[in-house]
N, C-alpha and C positions, 0 to 999 in steps of 0.2 A: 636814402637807406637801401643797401644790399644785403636780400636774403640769400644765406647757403645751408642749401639742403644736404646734409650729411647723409650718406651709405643708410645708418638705421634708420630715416625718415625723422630726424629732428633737423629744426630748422637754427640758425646763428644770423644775427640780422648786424650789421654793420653802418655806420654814421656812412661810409662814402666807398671808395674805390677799400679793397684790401687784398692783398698779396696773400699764396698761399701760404708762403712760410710764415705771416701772422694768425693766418687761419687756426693751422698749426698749434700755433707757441698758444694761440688763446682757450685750444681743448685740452693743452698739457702740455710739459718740460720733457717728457719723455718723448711723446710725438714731435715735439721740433726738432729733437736732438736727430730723431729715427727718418725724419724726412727727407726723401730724394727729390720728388716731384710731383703733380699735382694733374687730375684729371679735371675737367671742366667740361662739362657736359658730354664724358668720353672720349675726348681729345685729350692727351699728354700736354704740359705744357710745364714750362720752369716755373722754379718754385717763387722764383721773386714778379712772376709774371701779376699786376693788378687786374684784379675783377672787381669790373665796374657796375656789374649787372645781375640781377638776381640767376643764380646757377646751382646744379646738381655738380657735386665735386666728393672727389675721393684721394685721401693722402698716400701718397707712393710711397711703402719703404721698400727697403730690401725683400720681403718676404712675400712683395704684390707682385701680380703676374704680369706687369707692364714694366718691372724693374731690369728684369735681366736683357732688353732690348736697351734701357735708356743705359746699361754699364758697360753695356757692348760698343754702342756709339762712342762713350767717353773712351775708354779704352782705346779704342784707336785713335781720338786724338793725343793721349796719351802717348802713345809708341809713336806718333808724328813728331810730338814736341821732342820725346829722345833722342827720335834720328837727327833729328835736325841739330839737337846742340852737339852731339857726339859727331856728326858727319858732316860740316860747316858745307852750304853751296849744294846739300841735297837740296833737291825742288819737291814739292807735294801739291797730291793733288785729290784724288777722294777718297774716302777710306768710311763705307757705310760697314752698320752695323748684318750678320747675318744668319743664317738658319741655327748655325752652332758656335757661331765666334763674330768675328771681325776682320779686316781687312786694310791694310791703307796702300795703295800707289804711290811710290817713289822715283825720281831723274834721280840720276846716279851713275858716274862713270863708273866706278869700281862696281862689283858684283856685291849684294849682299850673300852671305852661305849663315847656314845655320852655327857655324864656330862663331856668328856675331851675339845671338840669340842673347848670352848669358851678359855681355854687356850690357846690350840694351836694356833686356829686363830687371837689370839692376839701377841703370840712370831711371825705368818706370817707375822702382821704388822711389826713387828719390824725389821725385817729381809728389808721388803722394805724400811722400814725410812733410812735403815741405806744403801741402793744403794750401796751393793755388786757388785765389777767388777765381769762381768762372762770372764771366760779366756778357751780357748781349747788348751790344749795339747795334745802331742801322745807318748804315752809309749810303752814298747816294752811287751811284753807277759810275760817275767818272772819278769820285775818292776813290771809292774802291780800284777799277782798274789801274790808277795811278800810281796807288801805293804798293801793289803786287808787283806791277812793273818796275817801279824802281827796286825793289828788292827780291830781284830777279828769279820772280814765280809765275814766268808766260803762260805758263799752262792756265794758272788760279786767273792772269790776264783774262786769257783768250776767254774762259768762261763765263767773264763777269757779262761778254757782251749777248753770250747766249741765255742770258736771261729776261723771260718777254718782260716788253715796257711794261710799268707799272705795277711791277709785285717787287716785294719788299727784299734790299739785300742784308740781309745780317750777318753780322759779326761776332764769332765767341772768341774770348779773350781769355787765357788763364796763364797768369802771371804776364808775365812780357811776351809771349808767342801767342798768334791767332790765328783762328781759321777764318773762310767763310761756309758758315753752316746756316742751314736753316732752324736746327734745333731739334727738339730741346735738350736739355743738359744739366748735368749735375751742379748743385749750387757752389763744390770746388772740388778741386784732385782728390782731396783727402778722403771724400765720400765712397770713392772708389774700390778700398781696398786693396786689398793684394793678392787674388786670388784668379791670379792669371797667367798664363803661358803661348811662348810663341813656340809656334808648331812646323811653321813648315815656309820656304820662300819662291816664286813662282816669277815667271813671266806674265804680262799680260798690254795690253794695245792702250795707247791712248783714247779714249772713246771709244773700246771695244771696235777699233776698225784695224783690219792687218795692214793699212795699206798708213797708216799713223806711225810714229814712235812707240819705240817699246819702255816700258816703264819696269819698275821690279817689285812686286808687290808679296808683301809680309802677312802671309796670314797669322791669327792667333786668336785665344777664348779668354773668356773670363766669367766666373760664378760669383756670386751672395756669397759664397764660403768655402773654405779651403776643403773642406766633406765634396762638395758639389765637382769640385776641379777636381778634387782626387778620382771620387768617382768616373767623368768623365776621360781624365785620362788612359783609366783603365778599362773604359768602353772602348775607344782608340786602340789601346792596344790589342785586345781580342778583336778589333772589326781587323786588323791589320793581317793577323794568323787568319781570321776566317777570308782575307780578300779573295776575290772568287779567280783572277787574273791569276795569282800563284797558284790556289788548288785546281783551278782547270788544265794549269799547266802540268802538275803532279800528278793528278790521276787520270792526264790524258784523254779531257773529253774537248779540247779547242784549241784552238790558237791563233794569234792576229799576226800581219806583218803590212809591211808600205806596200807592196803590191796589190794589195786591196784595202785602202786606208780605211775604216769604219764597218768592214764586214768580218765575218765568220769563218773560221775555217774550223767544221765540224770535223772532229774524230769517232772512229765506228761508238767509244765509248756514251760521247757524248748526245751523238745521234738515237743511240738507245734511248736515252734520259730523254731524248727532246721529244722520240718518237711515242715513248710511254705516257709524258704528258698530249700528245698532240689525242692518240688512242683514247685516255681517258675522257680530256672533255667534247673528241667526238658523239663519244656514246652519252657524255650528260645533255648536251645540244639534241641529240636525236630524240629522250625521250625526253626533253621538253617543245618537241612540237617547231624545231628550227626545220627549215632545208636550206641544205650543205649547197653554195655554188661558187664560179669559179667566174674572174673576172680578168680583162687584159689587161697586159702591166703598163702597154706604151695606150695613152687616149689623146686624143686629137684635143689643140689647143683652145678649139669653140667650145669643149664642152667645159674645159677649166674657166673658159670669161663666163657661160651662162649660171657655172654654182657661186661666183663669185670668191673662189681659191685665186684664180690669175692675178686679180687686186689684193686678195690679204695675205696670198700666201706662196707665191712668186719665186722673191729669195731663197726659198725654201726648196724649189723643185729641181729636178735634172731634166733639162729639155735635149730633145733629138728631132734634126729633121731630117725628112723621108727624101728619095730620089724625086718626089713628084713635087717639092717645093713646101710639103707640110709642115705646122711645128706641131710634132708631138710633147708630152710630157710624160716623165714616167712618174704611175701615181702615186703621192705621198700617203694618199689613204685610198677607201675600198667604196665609199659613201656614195659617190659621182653615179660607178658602175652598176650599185646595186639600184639605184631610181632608174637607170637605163632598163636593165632587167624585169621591173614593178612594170614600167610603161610599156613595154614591147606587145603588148594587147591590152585590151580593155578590160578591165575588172572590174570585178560585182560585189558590193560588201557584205557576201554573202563568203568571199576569200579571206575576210580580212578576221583578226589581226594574220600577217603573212610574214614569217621571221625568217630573212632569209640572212644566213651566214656563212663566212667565209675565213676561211685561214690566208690570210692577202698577203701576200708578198710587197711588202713597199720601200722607197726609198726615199729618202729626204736629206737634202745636200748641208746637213751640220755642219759650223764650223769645226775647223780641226781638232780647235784648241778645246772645245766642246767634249767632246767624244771620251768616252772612258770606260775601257775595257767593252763584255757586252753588254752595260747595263746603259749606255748611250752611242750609238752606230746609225749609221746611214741606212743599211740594207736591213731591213727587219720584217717580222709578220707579225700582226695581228689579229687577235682571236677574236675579228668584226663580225658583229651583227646589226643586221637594221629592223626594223619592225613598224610596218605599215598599218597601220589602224586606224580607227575613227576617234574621235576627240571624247567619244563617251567611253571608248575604249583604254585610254591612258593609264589612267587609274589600277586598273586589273591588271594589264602588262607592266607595269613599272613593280607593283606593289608584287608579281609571278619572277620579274626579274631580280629583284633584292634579295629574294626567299632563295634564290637559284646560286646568285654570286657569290651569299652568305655562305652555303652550304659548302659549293666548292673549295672556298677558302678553308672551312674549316677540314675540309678533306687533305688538304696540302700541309695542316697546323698551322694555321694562323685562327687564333680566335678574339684577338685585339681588333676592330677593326672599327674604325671612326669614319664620320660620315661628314663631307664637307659640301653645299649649297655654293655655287658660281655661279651668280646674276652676271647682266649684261655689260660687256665692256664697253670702251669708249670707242672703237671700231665696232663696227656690225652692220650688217644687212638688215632689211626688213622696219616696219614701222614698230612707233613705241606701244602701239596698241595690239598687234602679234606680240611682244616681247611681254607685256602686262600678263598675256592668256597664257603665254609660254611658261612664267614665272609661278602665277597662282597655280596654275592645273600639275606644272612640279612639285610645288610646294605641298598641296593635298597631296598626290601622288603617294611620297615620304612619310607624311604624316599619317596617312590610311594604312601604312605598312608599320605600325607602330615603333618607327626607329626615330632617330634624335639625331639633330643636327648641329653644325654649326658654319658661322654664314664665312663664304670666300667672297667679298665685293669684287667686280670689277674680271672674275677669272672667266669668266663664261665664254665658250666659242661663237666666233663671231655671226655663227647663224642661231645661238640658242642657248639657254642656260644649261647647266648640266649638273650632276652628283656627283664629289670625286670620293671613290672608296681608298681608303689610306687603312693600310696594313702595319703592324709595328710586328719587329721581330725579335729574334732571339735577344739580340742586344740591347732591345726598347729602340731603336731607328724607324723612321713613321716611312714608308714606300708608297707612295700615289700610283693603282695601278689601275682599279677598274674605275668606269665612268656612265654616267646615264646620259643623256643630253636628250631634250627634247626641241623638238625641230617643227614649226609650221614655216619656215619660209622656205629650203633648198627646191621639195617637192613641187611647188607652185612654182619656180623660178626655172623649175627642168619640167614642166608639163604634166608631171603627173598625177593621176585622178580614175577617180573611180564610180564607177555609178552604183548612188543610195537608192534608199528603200524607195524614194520617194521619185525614182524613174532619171533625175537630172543629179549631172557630173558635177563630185566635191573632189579637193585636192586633200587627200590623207594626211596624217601628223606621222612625223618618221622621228623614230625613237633609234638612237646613234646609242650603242652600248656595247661593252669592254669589258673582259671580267681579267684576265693576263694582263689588261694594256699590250704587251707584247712578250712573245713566247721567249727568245732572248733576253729582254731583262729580268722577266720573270723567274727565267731559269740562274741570272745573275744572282738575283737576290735567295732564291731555295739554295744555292751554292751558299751564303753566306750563313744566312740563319740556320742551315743543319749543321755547319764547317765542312761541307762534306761526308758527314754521314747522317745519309738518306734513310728514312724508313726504308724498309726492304720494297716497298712495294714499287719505289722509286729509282733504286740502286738500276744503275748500269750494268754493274755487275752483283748480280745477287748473291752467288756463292761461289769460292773457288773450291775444288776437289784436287787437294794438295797429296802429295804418296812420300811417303819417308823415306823408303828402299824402292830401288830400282824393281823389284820382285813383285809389288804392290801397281807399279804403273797400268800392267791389263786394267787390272780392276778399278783403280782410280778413271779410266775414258769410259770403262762400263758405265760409275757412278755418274761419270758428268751428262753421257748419252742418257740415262735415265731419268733426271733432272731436267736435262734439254725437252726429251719427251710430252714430260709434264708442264713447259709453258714457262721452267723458270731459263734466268739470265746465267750461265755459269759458263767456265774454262776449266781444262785441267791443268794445273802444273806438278808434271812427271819431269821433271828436269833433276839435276845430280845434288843442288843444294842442299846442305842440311834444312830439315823443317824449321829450325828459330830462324830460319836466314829467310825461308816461304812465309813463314809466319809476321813476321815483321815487313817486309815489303808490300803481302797484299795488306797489312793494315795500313801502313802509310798509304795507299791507294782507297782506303777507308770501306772495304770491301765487307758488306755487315758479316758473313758467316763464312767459317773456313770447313767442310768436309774434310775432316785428316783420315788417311788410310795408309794401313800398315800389312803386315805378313799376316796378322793375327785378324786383323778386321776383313780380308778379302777372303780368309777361312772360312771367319763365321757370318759372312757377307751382315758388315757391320758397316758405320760410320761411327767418327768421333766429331762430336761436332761443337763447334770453337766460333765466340760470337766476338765481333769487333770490339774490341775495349776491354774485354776478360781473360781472365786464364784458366777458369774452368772449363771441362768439357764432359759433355750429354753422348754417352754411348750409347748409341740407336739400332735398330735394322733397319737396313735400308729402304724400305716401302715405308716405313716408320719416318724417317728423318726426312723421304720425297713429300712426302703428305703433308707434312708438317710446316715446311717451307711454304709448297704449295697456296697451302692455307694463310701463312703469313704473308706471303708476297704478293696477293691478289689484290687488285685493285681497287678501294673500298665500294662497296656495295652502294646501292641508294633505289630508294621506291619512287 
C-alpha cells in the first residue's frame, strides 16, 4: 500500500507502485488532461515516473510555478529535433533550460542567422501538431556511447564517458529522435504549446573552453500562453531602447573599445553621474558610523594562499611579477586588505563593531565572451565594506545593515527588492561546524530584521553564507546587487583578533557587505530602469540654459553662472540653432529641464522653463527658477 499526500493535506492510498499521471486521472479527467508533471517530495519528476513509496506530491500544470522551467527544457529539445530534420548532419549537443528562455548548442558548417528563425519555428510547430510520446529510457554507457557514435554525434560521444561510474544514463525519446537527458519532461510535444519564439543566434565553446570548438547556439523562450510571450516580448523590446550601451553612447557618459577590453572609458558627462553617486553614498557611509580606507591594488601572492582565493579563485585573477622575483596579484576584491588593516595593532572590543569601507578598485580576468557592456567588465569598484565584530554583535549589524541598504535603494527608486539566503557550497573553507554557526546566527540575523526570504542552495561564498539583495526594475528584470555574507573563517586564517572583556584574544566575525555590488553596473542598470532619464538629482546634466536669439546669449551664461553657483549641473547653449532644433537635441540627451531665454526674458530677468518630455513652460524669475531646481536636485535627504 502507497500513501500520497496531496498539497490540501488529504491522503490517496494505492494497492502498489502508481505513476503520477494515474495519480492524476484518479482525482479527475480534467487534471490528467491538465497534467505536465509531478513533484515528489519537491523534486520534479515525469509524470509516468512510478512511486513506490509513501510521498508528499503536487500535480504540475501549466499554471505551477515549476512549469515554465520544465517548458523551457522541452523547448529546446524541441528546436534540436527541428534542426536536425531540416539541417540533415547537424550535430547537438546541450541545450538546458534558462533564466528567460532556453538554449541548444549546434556543429554546423553553414552559419545559422536569424532569416532561419521562421523555418524552424515553423517545423517547431509541426513537431507539436503531431504530439510526440516523450519516453525515458536508461542505457548503459557503452550503448549509449555506441550509438551516438555511429550516428555521428562525437560530441554526445565524448560526453557519455564523462559521466561518473555509476549514475544513471538516460534517454528521452520523442518520436524517432533522442536525446540524452537527465530529465524530466513533458509526457509529449503536444503538451508544449505554441508559445514560443527564437530570438537571437550566438557563438559559444565546446564545454565552455576557448581553446575547444566552436559550436552555434540558438537562443530562444517559451511561455504557458501566447499573453505571457507577448508580454514578454514586449519587455525585450523596451529593455532593447532602454540598453544602457546605446544610451551611454548618446548622451555621452562612456565608451568601450579593444584597447582596454572589459574596462571604462568615462566621459566628463558620465563621471558626473558616477561622481554624484560616489558623493551620495559617501555621506550615507559616514553617518552610519563606516570609516572610509584605502587599500593596494597589487598584494603579494602569500597573502592570496593564506585567505584561500589562490585555490578558489586563481582563474579569476591577473598576476604580475616584480623585479625582485615576486608574484603579485592584482586584487579581485577588497576583503584580504581590509583584515590586513583590522590586524595592524592589537585591538580591544571596546573598538568593535569597526566598519571599515572602501570604494576598491578591482579587477578580475572574465572571460571575453562573458563581458557585456558595463554591467559585466574586468576593471571595476565596489562599494566594500567589512565590519569586524563579536558574535553577539551580528545580530545588530546585519539587522543596522538591511535598514541601511533598504533605504538607499529606495533613494535610487527601487522599492521591489527580494531577499535571497546562500548556504554553503560544495567548495569552501572552514569546518561544517563554523558553517552550522555561520548559517543559524544569519539566518536570526534576517529574521530579527523582520524581512522574508527565500532560500538560494548551494550559492554561498566559499568562506560563508551570504544574503543576496535582488532589485527588480522598471521593466520587472530581477538585478542581484547588494550582499551580506557572514564570515568566521578568513579572519582566523589571516590572524586576526582582538582582545575581550575577559583579558584573552578571540578572532572577530567579519561581515563582507555590498550595497551597489558595483558602482559600474549599478550605474548600467539606473541607465536602463530610468531609459535615461534620471531624477534631477541624478542627471549629469541638470539643466541646459538654451537663448533663442543671439541678443539673449549674455544673459543665458549669466543664467547658467547663476545655476552653477547654486551647486546645480548645467551648460549654456548660445549657439545659432533655432530653439526646436536646441530643444530636441538636449532631450534626446534626456536632459530633465531646459532654461529657455529670449530678448523678452533677459529684460524682465525671467526664465522659461521647459521639462524633458513636455511642451509646456513655467515662466519664472530667476532666483525663483535657481531655488527651485535647487531644491529639486538635491540629494535626498535622510536622518
Amino acid at each position: 500500500m502507497v500513501a500520497i499526500t496531496l498539497p490540501d493535506g488529504s491522503v490517496r492510498r494505492f494497492d502498489g507502485a502508481v505513476a503520477g499521471a494515474d495519480i492524476a486521472a484518479a482525482i479527475g479527467p480534467g487534471l490528467a488532461k491538465a497534467a505536465l508533471a509531478i513533484k515528489v517530495d519537491g523534486t520534479l519528476k515525469d509524470l509516468s515516473l512510478p512511486i513506490d513509496r509513501d510521498a508528499r506530491i503536487e500535480i504540475v500544470t501549466r499554471t505551477h510555478p515549476a512549469a515554465l522551467e520544465l517548458l523551457r527544457h522541452d523547448c529546446a529539445h524541441v528546436l534540436a529535433e527541428a534542426v536536425q530534420e531540416l539541417y540533415p548532419g547537424t550535430q547537438i549537443t546541450f541545450g538546458p533550460a534558462t533564466d528567460n528562455g532556453f538554449y541548444y548548442d549546434f556543429v554546423r558548417n553553414e552559419p545559422f542567422s536569424t532569416d532561419d528563425f521562421a523555418k524552424i519555428e515553423a517545423k517547431m510547430r509541426e513537431i507539436v501538431d503531431r504530439d510526440e510520446k516523450i519516453t525515458r529510457e536508461v542505457w548503459s554507457r557503452d550503448e549509449a556511447a555506441r550509438w551516438f557514435a555511429d550516428h555521428g554525434e562525437k560530441y554526445k560521444a565524448e560526453w557519455v564517458h564523462e559521466i561518473p561510474d555509476g549514475e544513471e544514463i538516460t534517454i528521452y525519446r520523442q518520436g524517432s529522435w533522442l536525446d540524452m537527458c537527465t530529465g524530466p519532461h513533458l509526457p509529449s510535444t503536444g503538451k508544449l504549446g505554441k508559445a514560443f519564439k527564437l530570438l537571437r543566434v550566438s557563438g559559444a565553446y565546446w564545454r565552455g573552453d576557448p581553446k575547444n570548438a566552436q559550436l552555434q547556439r540558438i537562443y530562444g523562450t517559451v511561455f504557458a500562453d501566447e499573453k505571457q510571450l507577448k508580454d514578454y516580448l514586449h519587455q525585450l523590446e523596451e529593455a532593447e531602447k532602454r540598453d544602457h550601451r546605446r544610451l551611454g553612447k548618446e548622451m555621452e557618459l562612456f565608451h568601450q573599445q579593444d584597447e582596454a577590453v572589459g574596462a571604462i572609458f568615462w566621459h566628463p558627462k558620465g563621471w558626473r553621474l558616477y561622481r554624484s553617486i560616489e558623493d551620495y553614498m559617501r555621506r550615507r557611509l559616514d553617518a552610519a558610523g563606516y570609516h572610509e580606507v584605502r587599500g593596494p591594488t597589487l598584494l603579494d601572492r602569500s597573502l592570496w594562499e593564506a585567505s584561500g582565493h589562490w585555490e578558489t579563485f586563481r582563474e579569476n585573477m591577473f598576476i604580475a611579477e616584480s623585479r625582485d622575483e615576486r608574484i603579485l596579484a592584482v586584487k579581485p576584491m577588497n576583503c584580504p586588505g581590509h583584515v590586513l588593516i583590522f590586524r595592524n595593532r592589537l585591538r580591544s572590543y571596546r573598538e568593535l563593531p569597526m566598519r571599515l569601507a572602501e570604494f576598491g578598485s578591482c579587477h578580475r580576468n572574465e572571460p571575453s565572451g562573458a563581458l557585456h557592456g558595463i554591467m559585466r567588465v574586468r576593471a571595476f569598484t565596489q562599494d566594500d565594506a567589512h565590519i569586524f565584530c563579536t558574535a553577539d554583535q551580528v545580530t545588530s549589524e546585519a539587522v543596522a545593515f538591511c535598514q541601511l541598504l533598504l533605504s538607499i535603494y529606495r533613494d535610487f527608486g527601487f522599492e521591489d527588492v527580494a531577499i535571497k539566503f546562500a548556504d554553503r557550497p560544495p567548495a569552501r573553507t572552514g569546518s561544517d561546524e563554523l558553517w552550522d554557526r555561520a548559517e543559524r546566527d544569519l539566518r536570526t540575523a534576517v529574521e530579527s530584521a523582520g524581512l522574508t526570504y527565500t532560500l538560494n542552495p548551494g550559492e554561498g561564498a566559499f568562506y560563508g553564507p551570504k544574503l543576496e539583495f535582488v532589485l527588480r526594475d522598471a521593466l520587472g528584470r530581477d538585478w542581484q546587487c547588494g550582499t551580506l555574507q557572514l564570515d568566521f573563517n578568513m579572519p582566523e586564517r589571516l590572524g586576526a583578533s582582538y582582545v575581550g572583556e575577559d583579558g584573552a584574544r578571540h578572532t572577530p566575525v567579519m561581515l563582507h557587505r555590498a550595497i551597489l555590488g558595483s558602482f559600474e553596473r549599478f550605474i548600467g542598470i539606473l541607465i536602463e530602469h530610468y531609459a535615461g532619464r534620471f531624477p534631477l538629482w541624478l542627471a549629469p546634466v541638470q539643466a541646459v540654459v538654451a537663448s533663442i536669439t543671439e541678443e539673449a546669449a549674455d544673459y543665458a551664461g549669466e543664467v547658467a553662472r547663476g545655476c552653477t553657483a547654486a551647486g546645480l549641473r548645467v551648460i549654456a547653449d548660445t549657439g545659432n540653432e533655432k530653439i526646436n532644433y536646441k530643444v530636441r537635441e538636449h532631450s534626446l540627451a534626456k536632459v530633465p529641464a531646459m532654461l529657455v531665454v529670449g530678448r523678452r526674458e533677459a529684460e524682465q530677468r525671467m526664465v522659461s522653463v521647459r521639462r524633458l518630455g513636455g511642451s509646456a513652460q513655467e515662466a519664472l524669475a530667476l532666483d525663483e527658477a535657481i531655488a527651485k531646481l535647487k531644491a529639486e536636485g538635491a540629494a535626498p535627504s535622510f536622518s
